[in-house]
C-alpha positions as CSV (number, residue, x, y, z in Angstrom):
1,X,68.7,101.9,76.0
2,X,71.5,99.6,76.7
3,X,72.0,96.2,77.6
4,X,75.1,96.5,79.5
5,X,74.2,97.9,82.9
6,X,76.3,100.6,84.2
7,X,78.8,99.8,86.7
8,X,78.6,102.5,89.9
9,X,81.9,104.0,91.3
10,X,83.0,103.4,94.7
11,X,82.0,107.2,95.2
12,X,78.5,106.4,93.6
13,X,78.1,103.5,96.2
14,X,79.3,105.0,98.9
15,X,76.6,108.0,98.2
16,X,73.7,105.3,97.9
17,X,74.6,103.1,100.6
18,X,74.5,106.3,102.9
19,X,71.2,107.6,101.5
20,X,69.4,104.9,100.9
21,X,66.6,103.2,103.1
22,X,67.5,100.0,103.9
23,X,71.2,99.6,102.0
24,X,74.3,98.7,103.5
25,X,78.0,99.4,102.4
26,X,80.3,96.2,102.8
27,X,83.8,96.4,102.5
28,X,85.1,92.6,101.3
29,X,89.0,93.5,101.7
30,X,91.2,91.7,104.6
31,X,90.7,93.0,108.1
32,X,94.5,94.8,107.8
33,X,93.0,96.5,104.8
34,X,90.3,97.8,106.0
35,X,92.2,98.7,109.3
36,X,94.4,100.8,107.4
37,X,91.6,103.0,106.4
38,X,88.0,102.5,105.1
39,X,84.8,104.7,104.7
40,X,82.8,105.6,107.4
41,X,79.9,103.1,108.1
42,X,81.3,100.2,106.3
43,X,81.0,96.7,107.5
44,X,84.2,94.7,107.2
45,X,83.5,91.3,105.3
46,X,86.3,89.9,104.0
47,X,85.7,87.9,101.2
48,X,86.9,84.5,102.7
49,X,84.3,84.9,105.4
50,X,81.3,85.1,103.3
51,X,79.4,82.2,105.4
52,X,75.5,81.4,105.1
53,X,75.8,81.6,108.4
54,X,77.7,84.7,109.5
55,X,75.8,86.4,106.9
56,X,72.3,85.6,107.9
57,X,73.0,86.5,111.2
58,X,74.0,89.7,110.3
59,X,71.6,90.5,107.4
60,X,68.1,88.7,107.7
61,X,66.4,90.8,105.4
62,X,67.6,89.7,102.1
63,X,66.1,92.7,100.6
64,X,68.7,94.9,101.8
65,X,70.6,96.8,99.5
66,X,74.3,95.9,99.8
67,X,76.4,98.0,98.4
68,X,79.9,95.6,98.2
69,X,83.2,97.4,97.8
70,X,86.7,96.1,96.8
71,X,90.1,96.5,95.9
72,X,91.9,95.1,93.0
73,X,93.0,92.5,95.2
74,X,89.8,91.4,96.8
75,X,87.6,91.4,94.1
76,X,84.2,93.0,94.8
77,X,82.4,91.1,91.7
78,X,83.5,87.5,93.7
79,X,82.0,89.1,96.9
80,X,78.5,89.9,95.0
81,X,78.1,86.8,93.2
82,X,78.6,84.8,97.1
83,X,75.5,87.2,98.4
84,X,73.6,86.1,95.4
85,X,74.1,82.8,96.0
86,X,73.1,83.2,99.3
87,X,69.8,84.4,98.0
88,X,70.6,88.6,98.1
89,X,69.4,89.7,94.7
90,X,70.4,93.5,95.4
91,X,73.9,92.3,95.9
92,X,75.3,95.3,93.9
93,X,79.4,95.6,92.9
94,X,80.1,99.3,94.6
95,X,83.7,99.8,92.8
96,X,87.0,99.7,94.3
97,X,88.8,101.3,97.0
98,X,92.0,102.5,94.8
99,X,89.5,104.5,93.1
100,X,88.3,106.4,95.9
101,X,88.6,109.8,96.7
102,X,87.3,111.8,100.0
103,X,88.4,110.8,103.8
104,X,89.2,107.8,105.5
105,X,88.2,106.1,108.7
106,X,91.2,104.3,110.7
């Protein structure tokens, strides 16, 4: 067993975002990022608006699984450790974007 925790792929959280009860897939790049193409059923949160407020109001249940994807640019690791702080233990980094493979949304 190790003591390092395996880090999921974007394709890995994508997958358990979409078939998991109660998970969510955030995307924490800029708006024009995620404009120019993102996967299906992923809430835009750019990083810079990770606000107690905007994200109680649209995740009460801190219990949700949130599956946070990235790019190189817009760090998904800076993204998870805001949710944490904002009491969202399953916070989880879900990879980044220039790593994905399979279709796009516009």
């Amino acid at each position: 067993m190790s003591i390092f925790k395996k880090k999921l792929t974007v394709n890995e959280a994508i997958n358990k975002a979409h078939t998991s009860e109660n998970a969510m897939l955030i995307d924490c790049r800029t708006k024009d990022e995620f404009n120019h193409g993102h996967v299906a059923g992923a809430v835009n949160i750019p990083l810079d608006k990770i606000t107690e407020d905007r994200i109680l109001r649209r995740f009460p249940d801190k219990e949700t699984s949130l599956y946070i994807i990235g790019s190189y640019n817009f760090r998904p690791e800076k993204a998870v450790k805001a949710f944490k702080k904002l009491g969202y233990k399953n916070a989880i980094f879900g990879g980044n974007m220039e790593e994905h493979y399979g279709m796009l949304k516009k």
